[in-house]
C-alpha positions as CSV (number, residue, x, y, z in Angstrom):
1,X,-1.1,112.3,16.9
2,X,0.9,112.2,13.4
3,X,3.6,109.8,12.2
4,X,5.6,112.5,10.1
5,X,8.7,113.6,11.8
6,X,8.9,117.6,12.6
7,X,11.1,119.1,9.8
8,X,13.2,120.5,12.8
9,X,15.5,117.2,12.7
10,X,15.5,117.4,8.4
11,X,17.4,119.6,6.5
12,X,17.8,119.4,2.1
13,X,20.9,118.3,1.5
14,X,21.7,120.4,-2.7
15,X,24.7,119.2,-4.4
16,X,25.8,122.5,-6.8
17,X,28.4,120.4,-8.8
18,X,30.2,117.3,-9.7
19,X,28.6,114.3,-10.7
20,X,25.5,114.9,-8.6
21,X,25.3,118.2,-9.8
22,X,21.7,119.4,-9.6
23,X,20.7,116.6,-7.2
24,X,19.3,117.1,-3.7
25,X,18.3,114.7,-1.0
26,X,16.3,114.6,2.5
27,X,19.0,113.9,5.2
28,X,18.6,114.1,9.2
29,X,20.3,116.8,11.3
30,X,23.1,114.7,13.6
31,X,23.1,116.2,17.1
32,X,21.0,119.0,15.9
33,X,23.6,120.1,13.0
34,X,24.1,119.5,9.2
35,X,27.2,117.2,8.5
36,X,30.2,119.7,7.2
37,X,31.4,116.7,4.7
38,X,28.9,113.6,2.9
39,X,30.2,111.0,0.9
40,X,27.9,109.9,-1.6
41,X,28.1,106.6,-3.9
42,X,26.5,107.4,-7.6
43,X,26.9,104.5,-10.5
44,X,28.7,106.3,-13.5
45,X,28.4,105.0,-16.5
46,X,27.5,101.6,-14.7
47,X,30.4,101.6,-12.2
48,X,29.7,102.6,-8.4
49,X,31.8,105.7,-6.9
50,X,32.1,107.1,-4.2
51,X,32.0,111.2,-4.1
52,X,32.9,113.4,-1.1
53,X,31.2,116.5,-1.2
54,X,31.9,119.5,1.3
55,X,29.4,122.2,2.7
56,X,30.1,125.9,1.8
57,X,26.9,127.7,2.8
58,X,23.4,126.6,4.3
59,X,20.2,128.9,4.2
60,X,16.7,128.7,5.5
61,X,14.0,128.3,2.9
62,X,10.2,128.3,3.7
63,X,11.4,127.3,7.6
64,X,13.3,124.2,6.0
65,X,16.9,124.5,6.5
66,X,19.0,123.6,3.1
67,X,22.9,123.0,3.0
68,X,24.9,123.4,-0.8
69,X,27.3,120.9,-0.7
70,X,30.0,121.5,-3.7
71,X,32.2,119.0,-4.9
72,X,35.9,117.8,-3.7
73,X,37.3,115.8,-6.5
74,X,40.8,115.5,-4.9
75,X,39.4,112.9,-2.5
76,X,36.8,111.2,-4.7
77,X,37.4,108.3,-7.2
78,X,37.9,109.3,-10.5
79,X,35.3,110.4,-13.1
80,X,36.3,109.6,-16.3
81,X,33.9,109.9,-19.8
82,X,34.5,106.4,-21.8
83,X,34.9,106.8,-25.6
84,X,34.6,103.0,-26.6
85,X,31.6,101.7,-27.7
86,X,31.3,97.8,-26.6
């Protein structure tokens, strides 16, 4: 008998843009489906935000299902670059 769950309730969550561009992350399937919208809190530049992202497509890789997830900056806080220097 093994402890590892069966990849069957995991799926690879790939965020294609935004801040978390590049990014991807291990989440768990929710009544045997991916989640159409994730919000994700990332520190920027030292401040926490929270980022919705939305799904567009999802795939089967290697029997591992993965879900892009692209950016929707319209309902996340601001990003914002900072040009002083403390």
């Amino acid at each position: 008998m093994t402890n590892a769950e069966p990849q069957s309730v995991l799926y690879i969550a790939e965020f294609i843009d935004g801040p978390l561009e590049g990014e991807t992350e291990r989440r768990v399937l929710l009544g045997g489906t991916f989640e159409e919208r994730v919000g994700m809190v990332a520190a920027v530049e030292g401040l926490e935000s929270l980022f919705w992202y939305n799904a567009i497509d999802s795939r089967e890789v290697q029997g591992q299902l993965h879900v892009r997830y692209r950016f929707d900056r319209g309902d996340s806080d601001p990003v914002e670059a900072s040009e002083e220097n403390d």
